[in-house]
C-alpha positions as CSV (number, residue, x, y, z in Angstrom):
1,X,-45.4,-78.1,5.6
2,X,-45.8,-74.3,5.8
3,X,-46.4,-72.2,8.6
4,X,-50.4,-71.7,7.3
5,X,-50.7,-75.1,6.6
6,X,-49.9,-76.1,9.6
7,X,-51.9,-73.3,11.6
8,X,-54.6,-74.3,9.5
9,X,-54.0,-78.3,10.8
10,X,-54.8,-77.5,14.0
11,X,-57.7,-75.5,13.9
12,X,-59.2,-78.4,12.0
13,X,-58.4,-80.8,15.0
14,X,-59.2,-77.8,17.5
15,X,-62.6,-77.6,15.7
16,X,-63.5,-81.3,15.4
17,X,-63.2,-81.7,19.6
18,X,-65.2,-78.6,19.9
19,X,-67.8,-80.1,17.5
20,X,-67.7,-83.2,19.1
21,X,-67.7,-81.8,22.6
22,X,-71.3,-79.1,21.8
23,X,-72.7,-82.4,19.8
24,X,-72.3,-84.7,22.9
25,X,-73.8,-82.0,25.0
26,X,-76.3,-80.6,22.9
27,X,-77.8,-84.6,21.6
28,X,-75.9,-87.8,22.6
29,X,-78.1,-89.9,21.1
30,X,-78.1,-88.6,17.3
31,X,-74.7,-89.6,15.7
32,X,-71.5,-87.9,15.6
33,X,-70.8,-87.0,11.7
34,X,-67.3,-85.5,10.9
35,X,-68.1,-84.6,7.6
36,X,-70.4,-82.4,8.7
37,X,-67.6,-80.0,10.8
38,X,-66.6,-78.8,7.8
39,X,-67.6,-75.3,6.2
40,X,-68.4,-76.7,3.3
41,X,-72.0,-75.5,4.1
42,X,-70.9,-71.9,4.7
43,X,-69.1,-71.7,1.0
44,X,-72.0,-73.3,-0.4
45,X,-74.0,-70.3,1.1
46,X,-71.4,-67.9,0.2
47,X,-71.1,-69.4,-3.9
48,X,-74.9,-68.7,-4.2
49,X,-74.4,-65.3,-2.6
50,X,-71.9,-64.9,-5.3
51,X,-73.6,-65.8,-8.0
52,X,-74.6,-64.1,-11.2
53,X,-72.4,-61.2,-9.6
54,X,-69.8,-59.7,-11.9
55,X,-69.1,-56.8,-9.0
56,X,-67.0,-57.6,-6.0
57,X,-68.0,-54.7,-4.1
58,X,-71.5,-54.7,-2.9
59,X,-73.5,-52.0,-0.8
60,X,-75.2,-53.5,2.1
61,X,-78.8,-53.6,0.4
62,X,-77.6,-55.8,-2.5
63,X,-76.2,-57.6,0.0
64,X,-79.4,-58.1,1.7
65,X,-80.7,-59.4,-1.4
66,X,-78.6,-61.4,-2.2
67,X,-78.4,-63.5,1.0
68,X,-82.6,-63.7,0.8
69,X,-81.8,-65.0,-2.6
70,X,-79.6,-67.6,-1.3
71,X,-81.3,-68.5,1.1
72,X,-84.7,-69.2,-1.3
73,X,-81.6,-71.5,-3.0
74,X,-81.2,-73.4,0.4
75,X,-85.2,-73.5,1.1
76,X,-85.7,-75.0,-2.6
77,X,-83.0,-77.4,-2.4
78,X,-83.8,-78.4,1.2
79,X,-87.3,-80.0,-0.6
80,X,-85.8,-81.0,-4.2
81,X,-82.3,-82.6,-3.4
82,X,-81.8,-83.9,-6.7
83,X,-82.2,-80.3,-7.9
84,X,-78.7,-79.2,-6.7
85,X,-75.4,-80.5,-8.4
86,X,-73.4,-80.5,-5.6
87,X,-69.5,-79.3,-6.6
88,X,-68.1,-80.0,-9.2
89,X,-64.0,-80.7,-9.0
90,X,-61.2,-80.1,-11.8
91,X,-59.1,-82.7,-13.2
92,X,-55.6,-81.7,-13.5
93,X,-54.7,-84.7,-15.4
């Protein structure tokens, strides 16, 4: 296993007690979802912030605009589920 792996290993378990510690605080009676420590919210929030984007570099006010328009995404697909594909994996076979 290589050194980043393995860094990155234990952040992941260093993260999931932290989660579980602020979700036991915060509401003990909702349930405790693992799935959800992830950041797989954050890059679906960065992938709409990158897309239709052909420049890497951004000023700050396309930025701006960019993030509003992301967010509209989240707002839209917060009240039509069905609307949003979800990822979509390669097969390497």
């Amino acid at each position: 296993m290589s050194n980043q792996l393995y860094g990155d290993s234990q952040v992941m378990v260093k993260n999931v007690y932290f989660y579980l510690a602020k979700q036991i605080l915060m509401k003990p009676s909702l349930p405790i979802l693992l799935m959800l420590s992830g950041n797989d919210r954050l890059e679906n929030l960065f992938s709409r912030v990158c897309m239709g984007a052909h420049n890497s570099g951004v000023d700050i006010k396309t930025l701006l605009e960019r993030l509003a328009n992301a967010m509209d995404l989240c707002q839209i697909f917060s009240k039509h589920p069905e609307w949003d594909k979800g990822h979509h994996r390669l097969n390497y076979n």
